[in-house]
C-alpha distance (Angstrom), angle and dihedral (degrees) to the residues before:
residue distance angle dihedral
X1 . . .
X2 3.58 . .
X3 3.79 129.0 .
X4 3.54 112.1 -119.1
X5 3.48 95.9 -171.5
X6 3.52 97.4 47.1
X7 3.98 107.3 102.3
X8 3.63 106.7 -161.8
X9 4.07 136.9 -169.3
X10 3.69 100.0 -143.9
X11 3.76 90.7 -170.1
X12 3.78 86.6 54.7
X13 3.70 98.4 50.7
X14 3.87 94.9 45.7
X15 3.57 86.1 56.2
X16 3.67 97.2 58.1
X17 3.55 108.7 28.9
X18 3.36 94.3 81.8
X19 3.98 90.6 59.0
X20 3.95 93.7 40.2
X21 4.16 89.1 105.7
X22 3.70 93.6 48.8
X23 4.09 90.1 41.3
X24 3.30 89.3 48.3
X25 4.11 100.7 48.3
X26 4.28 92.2 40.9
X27 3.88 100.8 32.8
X28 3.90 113.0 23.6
X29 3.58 94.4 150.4
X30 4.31 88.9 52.5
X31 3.30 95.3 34.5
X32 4.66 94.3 57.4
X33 4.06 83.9 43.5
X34 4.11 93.1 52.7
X35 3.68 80.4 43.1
X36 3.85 107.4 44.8
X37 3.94 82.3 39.5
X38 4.21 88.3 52.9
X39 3.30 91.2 47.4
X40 3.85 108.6 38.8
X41 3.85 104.1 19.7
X42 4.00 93.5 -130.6
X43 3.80 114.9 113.5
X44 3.90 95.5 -117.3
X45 4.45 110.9 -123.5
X46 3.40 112.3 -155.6
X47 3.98 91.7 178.5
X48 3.17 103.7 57.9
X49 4.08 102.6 10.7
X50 3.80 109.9 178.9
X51 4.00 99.2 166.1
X52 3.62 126.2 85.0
X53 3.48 93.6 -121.2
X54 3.83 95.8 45.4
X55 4.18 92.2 62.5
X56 3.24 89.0 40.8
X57 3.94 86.9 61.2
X58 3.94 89.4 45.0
X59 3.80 88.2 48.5
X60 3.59 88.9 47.7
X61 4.14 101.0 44.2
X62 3.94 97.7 34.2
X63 4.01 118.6 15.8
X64 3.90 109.0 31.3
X65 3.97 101.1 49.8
X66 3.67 85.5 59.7
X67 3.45 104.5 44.8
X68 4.11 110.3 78.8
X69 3.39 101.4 -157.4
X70 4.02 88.4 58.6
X71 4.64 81.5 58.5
X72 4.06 81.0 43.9
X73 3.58 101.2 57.5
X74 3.88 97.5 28.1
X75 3.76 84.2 64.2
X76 3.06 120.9 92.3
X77 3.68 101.7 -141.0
X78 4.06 98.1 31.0
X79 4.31 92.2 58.1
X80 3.35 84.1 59.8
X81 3.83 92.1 69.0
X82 4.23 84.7 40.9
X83 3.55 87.4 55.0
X84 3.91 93.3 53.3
X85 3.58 96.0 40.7
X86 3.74 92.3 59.3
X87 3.99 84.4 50.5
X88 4.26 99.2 -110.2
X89 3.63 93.0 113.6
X90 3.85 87.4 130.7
X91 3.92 89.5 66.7
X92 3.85 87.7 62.5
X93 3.46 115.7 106.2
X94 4.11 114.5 -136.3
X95 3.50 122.9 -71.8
X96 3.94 124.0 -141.0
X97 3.43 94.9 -172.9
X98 3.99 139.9 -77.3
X99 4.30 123.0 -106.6
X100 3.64 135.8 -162.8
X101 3.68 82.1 -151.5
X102 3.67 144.1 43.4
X103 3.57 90.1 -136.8
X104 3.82 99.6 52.8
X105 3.97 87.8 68.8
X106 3.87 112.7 102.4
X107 3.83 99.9 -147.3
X108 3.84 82.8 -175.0
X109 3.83 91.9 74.4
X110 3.35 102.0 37.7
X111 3.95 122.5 87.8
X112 4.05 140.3 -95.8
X113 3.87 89.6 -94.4
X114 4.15 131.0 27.8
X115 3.43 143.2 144.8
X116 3.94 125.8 -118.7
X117 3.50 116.2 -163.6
X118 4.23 131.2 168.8
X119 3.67 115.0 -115.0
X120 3.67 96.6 -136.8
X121 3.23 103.1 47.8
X122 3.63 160.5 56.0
X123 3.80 130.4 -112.2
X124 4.41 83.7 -1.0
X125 3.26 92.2 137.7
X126 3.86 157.1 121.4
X127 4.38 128.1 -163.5
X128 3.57 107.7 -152.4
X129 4.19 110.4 -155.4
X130 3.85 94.0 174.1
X131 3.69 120.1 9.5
X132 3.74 93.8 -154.8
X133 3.72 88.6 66.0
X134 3.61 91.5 51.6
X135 3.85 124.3 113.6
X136 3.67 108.9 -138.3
X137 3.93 102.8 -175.1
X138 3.70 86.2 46.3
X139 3.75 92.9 47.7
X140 4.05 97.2 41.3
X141 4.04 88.5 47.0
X142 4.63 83.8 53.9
X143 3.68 90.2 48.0
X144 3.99 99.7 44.5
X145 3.86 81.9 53.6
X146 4.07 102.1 47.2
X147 3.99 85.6 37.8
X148 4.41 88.4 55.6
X149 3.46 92.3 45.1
X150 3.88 126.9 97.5
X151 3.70 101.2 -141.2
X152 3.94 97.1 178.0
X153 3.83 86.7 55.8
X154 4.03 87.8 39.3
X155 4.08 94.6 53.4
X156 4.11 96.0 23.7
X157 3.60 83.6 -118.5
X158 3.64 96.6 133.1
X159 3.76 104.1 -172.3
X160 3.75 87.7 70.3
X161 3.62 93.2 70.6
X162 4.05 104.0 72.3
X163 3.80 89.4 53.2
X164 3.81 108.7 95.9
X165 3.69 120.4 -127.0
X166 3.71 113.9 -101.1
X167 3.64 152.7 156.2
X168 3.71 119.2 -113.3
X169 3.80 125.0 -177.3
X170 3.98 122.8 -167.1
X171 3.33 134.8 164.6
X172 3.96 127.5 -79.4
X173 4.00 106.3 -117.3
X174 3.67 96.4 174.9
X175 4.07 124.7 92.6
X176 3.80 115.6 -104.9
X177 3.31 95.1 -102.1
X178 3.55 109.8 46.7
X179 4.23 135.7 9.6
X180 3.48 120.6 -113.0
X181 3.73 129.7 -95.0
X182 4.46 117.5 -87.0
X183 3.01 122.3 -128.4
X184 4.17 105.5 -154.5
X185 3.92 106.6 -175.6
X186 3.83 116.5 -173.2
X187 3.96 112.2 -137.4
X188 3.72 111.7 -152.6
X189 3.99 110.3 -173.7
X190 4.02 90.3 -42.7
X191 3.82 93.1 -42.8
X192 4.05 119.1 103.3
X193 3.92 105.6 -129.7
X194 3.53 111.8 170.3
X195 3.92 142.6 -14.7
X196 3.47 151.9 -166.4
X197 3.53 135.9 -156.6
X198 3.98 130.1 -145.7
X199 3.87 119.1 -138.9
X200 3.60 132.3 170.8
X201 3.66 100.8 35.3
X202 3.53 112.2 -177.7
X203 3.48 99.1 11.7
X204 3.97 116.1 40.5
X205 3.50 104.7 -10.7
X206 3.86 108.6 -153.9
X207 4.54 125.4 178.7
X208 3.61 121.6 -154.7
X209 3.59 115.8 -156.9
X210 3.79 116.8 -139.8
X211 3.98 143.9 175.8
X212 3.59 107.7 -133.1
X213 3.47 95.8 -101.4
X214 4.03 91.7 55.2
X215 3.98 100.5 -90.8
X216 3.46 106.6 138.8
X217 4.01 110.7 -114.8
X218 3.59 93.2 -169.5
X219 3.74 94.1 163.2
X220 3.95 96.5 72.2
X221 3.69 88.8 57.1
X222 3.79 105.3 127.5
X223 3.85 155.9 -167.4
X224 3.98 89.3 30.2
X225 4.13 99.1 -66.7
X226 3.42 120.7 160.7
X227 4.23 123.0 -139.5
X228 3.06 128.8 -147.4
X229 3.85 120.9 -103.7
X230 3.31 101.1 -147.3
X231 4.20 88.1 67.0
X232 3.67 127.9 -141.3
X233 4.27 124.6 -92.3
X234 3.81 113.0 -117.3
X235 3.89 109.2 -117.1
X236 3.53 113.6 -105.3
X237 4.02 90.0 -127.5
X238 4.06 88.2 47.8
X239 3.96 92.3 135.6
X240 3.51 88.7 51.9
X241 3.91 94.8 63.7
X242 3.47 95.1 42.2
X243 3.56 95.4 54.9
X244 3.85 86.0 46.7
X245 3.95 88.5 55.2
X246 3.49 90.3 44.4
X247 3.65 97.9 44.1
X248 4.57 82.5 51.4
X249 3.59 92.7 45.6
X250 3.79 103.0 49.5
X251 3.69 105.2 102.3
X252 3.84 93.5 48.7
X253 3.99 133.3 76.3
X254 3.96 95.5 -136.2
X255 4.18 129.3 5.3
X256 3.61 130.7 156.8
X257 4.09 106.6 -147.4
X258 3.38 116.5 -167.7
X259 3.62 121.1 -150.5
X260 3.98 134.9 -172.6
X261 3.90 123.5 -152.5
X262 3.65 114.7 -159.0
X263 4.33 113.1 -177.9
X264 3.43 90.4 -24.8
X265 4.21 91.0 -43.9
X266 4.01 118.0 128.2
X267 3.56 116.2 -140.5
X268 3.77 128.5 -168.2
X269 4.09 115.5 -121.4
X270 3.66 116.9 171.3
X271 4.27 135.6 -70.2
X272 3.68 114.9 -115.3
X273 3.85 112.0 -147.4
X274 3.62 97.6 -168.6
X275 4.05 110.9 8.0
X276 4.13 117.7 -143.0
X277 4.22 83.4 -6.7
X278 3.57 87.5 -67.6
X279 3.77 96.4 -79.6
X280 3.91 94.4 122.2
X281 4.03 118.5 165.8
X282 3.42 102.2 -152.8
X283 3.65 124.8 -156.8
X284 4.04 99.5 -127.3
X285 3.99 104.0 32.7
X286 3.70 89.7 -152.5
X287 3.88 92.8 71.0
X288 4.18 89.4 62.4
X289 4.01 81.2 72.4
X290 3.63 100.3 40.5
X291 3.89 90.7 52.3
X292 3.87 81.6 39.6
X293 3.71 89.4 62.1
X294 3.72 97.3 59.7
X295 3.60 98.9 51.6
X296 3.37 109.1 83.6
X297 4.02 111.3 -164.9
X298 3.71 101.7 153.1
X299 3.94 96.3 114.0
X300 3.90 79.8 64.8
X301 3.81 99.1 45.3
X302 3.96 82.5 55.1
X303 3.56 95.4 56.9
């Protein structure tokens, strides 16, 4: 979908794109300000960052690439073993295995419906409703691709890099016809701020922006996204997935964890270190500093 708030210079973009690899490899820190700037239109100030979106772009260039527990739980795979540790390993949805390869995975033994996702990677993946519809050359010849490419060096979000490329397989906990609500909670130095959640994936896909206690914050909707008018209903066990988010997010100074709730049973999605690269248009500009207010970085600034 395209971004209707995103006012581009087409003559501008042609002329870099073909020297975004070598921008990005010799001048990372340049090359995320000409793009935050390109896409946002606020010179981005990594001294003194007030914004949301600006310490996410700090957290992004100088803490979370050198933090491994940021590669652990961005994986795929590796948050898996986070989630465990911290004792939710009920909230995980099943596991059909993990592969170095495409062609180490038995499709044979594996159910009607699954979900194939890249380790290392965001939005590598592939939701499989009927696997005797599915196209296997066309399928192995996407994952060879998304498990060659460097997406840390791809998105300059560095602490994708260390995770190694594989193929992990869980189980599909939507209905056939449509994919379950997302639960997107917004971590804030251990304390759940604000949220969204994702419906109509794959058909009409709608966000609904929320304070954590249900409020609508409709101003820090972003990237041009529509919601849906009709709103969403709070869970009934609401407090229990923010304390689960919470509980996940603890050790770090910013992660989105996103959570599905399925008859009244919490599943486990991912955490999101730095969501859409941190380059987020937001609908009411004002909300980039509220948000910017509760994340406290300045033990990083000082180092």
């Amino acid at each position: 979908m395209s971004n209707p708030n995103l006012k581009e210079n087409k003559f501008k973009r042609a002329l870099v794109v073909p020297f975004r690899g070598l921008m990005r490899a010799l001048f990372p820190v340049q090359y995320v300000k000409y793009q935050y700037k390109y896409i946002t239109h606020h010179k981005l100030n990594l001294k003194n960052p007030t914004r949301y979106t600006e310490k996410l772009q700090y957290l992004r260039l100088f803490v979370y690439p050198k933090d491994p527990e940021v590669s652990r739980c961005a994986s795929r795979d590796g948050v898996r073993e986070y989630v465990k540790e911290l004792g939710y390993e009920d909230i995980l949805i099943p596991s059909y295995g993990v592969y170095d390869s495409f062609d180490d995975i038995d499709f044979d033994k594996l159910p009607n419906q699954f979900v194939l996702k890249c380790t290392h990677a965001c939005a590598f993946n592939v939701i499989v409703k009927d696997k005797h519809a599915l196209n296997i050359g066309k399928t192995r010849k996407k994952f060879n691709k998304w498990l060659k490419t460097n997406y840390g060096n791809k998105t300059m979000e560095k602490h994708y890099s260390s995770i190694k490329p594989r193929i992990i397989i869980e189980k599909y906990i939507g209905e056939l016809d449509h994919l379950p609500l997302e639960y997107k909670i917004h971590v804030f130095n251990g304390v759940a701020r604000s949220m969204y959640v994702v419906s109509g994936r794959g058909e009409d896909i709608r966000y609904n922006n929320y304070y954590i206690d249900w409020k609508e914050f409709d101003g820090s909707q972003f990237n041009g996204w529509k919601k849906r008018e009709s709103g969403i209903e709070k869970p009934s066990n609401w407090d229990e997935m923010v304390k689960i988010a919470e509980n996940l997010a603890k050790k770090f100074p910013f992660v989105r964890v996103d959570l599905y709730n399925i008859n009244g049973k919490i599943y486990f999605g991912e955490m999101t270190f730095t969501p859409a690269k941190g380059t987020l248009i937001l609908d009411d500009d004002k909300c980039d500093f509220e948000m910017g207010k509760w994340l406290d970085i300045s033990k990083y600034l000082k180092n």
